[in-house]
C-alpha positions as a Markdown table, in Angstrom:
| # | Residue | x | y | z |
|---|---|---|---|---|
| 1 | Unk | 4.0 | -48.4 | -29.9 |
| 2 | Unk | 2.0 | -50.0 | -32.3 |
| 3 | Unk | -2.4 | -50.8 | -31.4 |
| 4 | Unk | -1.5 | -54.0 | -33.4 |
| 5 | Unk | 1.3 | -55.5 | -31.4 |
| 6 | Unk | 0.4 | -57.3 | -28.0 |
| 7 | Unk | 2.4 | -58.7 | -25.3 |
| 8 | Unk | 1.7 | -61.7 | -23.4 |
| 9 | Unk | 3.2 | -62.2 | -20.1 |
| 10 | Unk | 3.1 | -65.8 | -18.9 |
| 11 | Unk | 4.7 | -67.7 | -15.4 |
| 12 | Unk | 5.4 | -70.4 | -14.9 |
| 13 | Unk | 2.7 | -73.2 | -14.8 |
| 14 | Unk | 2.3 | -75.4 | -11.8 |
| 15 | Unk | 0.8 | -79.3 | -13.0 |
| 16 | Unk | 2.0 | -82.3 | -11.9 |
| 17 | Unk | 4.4 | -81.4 | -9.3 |
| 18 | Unk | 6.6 | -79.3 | -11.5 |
| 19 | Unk | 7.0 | -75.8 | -11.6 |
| 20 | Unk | 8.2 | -74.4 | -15.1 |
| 21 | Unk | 7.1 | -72.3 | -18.3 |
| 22 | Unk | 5.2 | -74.0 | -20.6 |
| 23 | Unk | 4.6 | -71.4 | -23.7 |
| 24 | Unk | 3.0 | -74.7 | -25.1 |
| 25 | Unk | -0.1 | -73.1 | -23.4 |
| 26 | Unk | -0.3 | -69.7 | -25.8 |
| 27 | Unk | 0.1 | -71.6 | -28.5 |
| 28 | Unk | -3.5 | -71.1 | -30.0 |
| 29 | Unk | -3.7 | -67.2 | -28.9 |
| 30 | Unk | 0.0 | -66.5 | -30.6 |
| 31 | Unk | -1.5 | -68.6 | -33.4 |
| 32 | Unk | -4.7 | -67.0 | -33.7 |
| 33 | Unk | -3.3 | -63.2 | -33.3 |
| 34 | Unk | -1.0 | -63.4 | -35.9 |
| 35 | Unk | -3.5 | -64.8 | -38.4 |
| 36 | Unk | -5.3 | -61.6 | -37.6 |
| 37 | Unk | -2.5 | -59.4 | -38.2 |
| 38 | Unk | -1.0 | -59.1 | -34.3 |
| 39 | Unk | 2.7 | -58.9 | -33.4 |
| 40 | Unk | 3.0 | -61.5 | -30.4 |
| 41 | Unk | 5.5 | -61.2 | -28.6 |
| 42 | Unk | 5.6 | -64.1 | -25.2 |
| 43 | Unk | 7.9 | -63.0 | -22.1 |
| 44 | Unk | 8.3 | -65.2 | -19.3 |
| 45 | Unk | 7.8 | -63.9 | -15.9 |
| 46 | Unk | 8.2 | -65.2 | -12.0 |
| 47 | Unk | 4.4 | -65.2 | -10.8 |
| 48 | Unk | 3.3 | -68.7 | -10.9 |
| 49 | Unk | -0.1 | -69.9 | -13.2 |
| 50 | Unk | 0.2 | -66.1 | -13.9 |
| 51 | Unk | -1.1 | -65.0 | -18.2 |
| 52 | Unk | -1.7 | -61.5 | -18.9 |
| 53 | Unk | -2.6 | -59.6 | -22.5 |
| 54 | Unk | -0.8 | -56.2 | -22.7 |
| 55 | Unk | -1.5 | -53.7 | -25.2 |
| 56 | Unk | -0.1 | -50.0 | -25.8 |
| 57 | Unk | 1.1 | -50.3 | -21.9 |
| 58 | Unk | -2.8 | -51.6 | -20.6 |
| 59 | Unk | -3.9 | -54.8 | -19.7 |
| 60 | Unk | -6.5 | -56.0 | -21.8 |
| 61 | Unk | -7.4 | -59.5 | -20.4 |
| 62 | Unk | -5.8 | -61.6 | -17.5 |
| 63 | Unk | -6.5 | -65.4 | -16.7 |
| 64 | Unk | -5.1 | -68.3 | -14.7 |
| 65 | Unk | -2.5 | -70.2 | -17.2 |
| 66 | Unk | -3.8 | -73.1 | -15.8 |
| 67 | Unk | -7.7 | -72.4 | -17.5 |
| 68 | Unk | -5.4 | -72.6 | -21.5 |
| 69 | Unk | -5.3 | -76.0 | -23.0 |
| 70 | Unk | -2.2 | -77.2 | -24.0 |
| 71 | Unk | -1.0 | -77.1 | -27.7 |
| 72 | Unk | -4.2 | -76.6 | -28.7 |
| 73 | Unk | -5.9 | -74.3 | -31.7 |
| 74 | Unk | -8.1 | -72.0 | -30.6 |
| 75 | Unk | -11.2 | -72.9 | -31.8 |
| 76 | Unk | -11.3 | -75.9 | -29.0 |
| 77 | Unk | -10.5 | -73.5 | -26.1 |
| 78 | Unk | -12.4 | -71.2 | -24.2 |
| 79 | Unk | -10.4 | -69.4 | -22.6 |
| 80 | Unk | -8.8 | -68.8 | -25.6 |
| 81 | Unk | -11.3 | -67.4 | -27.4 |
| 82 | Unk | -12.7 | -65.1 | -25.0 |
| 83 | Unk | -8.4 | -63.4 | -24.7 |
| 84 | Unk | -8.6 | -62.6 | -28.6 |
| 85 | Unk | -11.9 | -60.9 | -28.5 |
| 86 | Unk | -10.7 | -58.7 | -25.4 |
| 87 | Unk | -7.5 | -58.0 | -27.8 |
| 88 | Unk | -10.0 | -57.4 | -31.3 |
| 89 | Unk | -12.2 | -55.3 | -29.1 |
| 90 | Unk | -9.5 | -53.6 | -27.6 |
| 91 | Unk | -7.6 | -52.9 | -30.4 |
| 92 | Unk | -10.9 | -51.2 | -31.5 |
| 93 | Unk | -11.3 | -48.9 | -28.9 |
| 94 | Unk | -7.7 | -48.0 | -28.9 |
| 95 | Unk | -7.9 | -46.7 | -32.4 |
| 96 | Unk | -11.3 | -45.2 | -31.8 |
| 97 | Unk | -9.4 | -43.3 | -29.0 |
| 98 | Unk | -6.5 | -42.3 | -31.3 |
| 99 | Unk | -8.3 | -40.8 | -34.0 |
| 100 | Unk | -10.6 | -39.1 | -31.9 |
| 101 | Unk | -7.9 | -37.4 | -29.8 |
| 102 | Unk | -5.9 | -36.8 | -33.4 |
| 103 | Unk | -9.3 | -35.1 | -34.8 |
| 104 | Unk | -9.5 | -32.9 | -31.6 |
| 105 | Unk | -5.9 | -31.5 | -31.4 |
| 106 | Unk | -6.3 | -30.6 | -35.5 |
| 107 | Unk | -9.6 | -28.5 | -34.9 |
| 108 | Unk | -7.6 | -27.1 | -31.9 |
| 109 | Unk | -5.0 | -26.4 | -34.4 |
| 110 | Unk | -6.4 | -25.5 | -37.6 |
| 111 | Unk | -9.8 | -23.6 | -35.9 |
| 112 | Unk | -8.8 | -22.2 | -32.6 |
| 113 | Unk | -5.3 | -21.1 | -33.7 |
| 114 | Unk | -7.1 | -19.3 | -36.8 |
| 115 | Unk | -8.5 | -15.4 | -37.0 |
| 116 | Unk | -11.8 | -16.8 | -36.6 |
| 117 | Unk | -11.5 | -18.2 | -33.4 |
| 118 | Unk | -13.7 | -16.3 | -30.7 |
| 119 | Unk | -11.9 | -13.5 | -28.5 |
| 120 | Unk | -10.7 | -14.1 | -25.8 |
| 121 | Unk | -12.6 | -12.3 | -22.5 |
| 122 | Unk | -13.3 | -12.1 | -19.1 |
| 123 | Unk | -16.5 | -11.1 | -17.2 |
| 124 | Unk | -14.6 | -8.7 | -15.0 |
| 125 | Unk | -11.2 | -7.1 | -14.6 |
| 126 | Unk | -8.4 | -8.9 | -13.2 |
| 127 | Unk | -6.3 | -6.1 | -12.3 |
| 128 | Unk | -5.6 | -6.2 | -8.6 |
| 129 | Unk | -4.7 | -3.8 | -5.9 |
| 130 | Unk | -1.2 | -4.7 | -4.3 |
| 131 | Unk | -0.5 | -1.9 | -2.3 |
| 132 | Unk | -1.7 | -4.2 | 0.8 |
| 133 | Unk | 1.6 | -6.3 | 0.1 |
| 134 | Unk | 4.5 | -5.8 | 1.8 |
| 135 | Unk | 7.0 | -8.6 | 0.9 |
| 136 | Unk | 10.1 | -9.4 | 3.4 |
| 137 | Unk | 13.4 | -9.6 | 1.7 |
| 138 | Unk | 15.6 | -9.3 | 4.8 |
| 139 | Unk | 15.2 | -12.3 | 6.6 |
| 140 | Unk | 12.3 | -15.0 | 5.0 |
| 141 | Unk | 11.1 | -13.2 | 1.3 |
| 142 | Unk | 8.0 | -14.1 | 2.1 |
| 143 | Unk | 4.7 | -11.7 | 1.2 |
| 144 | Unk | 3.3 | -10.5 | 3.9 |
| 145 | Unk | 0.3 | -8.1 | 4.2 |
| 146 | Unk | 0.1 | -4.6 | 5.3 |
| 147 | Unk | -2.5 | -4.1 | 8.3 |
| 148 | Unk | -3.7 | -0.6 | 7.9 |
C-alpha cells in the first residue's frame, strides 16, 4: 500500500432530523489532498457523526463529522486544516520509518552477511549433561528426570 493514498471513513451525519451520508462534508479535505498528490478514496460506514483518516492500515486523525463545514474549501475550515497536516505529517513519518527500516535490513545484508562481520561467540559452553534425562515413551513421552 502506498504512504500517499489515504482513506477516509465517514457515517452518516445526524443535522436536522435526518440521518444520512453527506460526503458534501469531505469535500475540502478530498480537495485539498489530491492537490498535494493524495489518492482519496471516501467509504461510507454505519457509525453516526463518525470521520476517520486512515493511512497504510493506521489512523492518523479522527473527528466528529459534525465539526466539517459543508461544501466548503479548506482554507475556511478548521477542522479541515488541522486533518491534512495530521495526513502531511503523517505521511512524513511513515517514509521516515520506511527508509530507515530499508537502510537497516541492507547493512544487515550487505555487512553482517559479509566475511567481515564479527564471529560469532559465547562466554561459556553450551554443551549440557543429559544423562539426568530419562524420557517416557511408553505411556505420556514426556522427559522426566533421573533421581540418583
Amino acid at each position: 500500500m502506498s504512504i500517499q493514498y489515504v482513506r477516509i471513513y465517514y457515517g452518516p451525519n445526524d443535522s436536522f432530523n435526518t440521518i444520512e451520508h453527506k460526503p458534501q462534508k469531505l469535500r475540502g479535505i478530498r480537495e485539498h489532498l489530491q492537490k498535494l498528490g493524495f489518492r482519496v478514496d471516501l467509504v461510507p460506514v454505519e457509525y453516526i457523526n463518525y470521520c476517520m483518516l486512515e493511512m497504510c492500515g493506521h489512523e492518523v486523525f479522527r473527528c466528529n463529522i459534525n465539526n466539517l463545514s459543508f461544501n466548503t474549501c479548506s482554507e475556511r475550515d478548521p477542522v479541515c486544516r488541522r486533518a491534512i497536516l495530521a495526513v502531511v505529517e503523517s505521511s512524513a513519518k511513515l517514509l521516515r520509518a520506511r527508509s530507515y527500516l530499508w537502510s537497516w535490513a541492507l547493512l544487515d545484508k550487505q555487512i553482517f552477511r559479509s566475511g567481515y562481520s564479527p564471529k560469532e561467540y559465547w562466554p561459556f559452553d553450551l554443551e549440557e549433561n543429559f544423562d539426568t534425562c530419562l524420557e517416557c515413551v511408553t505411556c505420556c513421552g514426556v522427559i522426566k528426570r533421573k533421581e540418583n
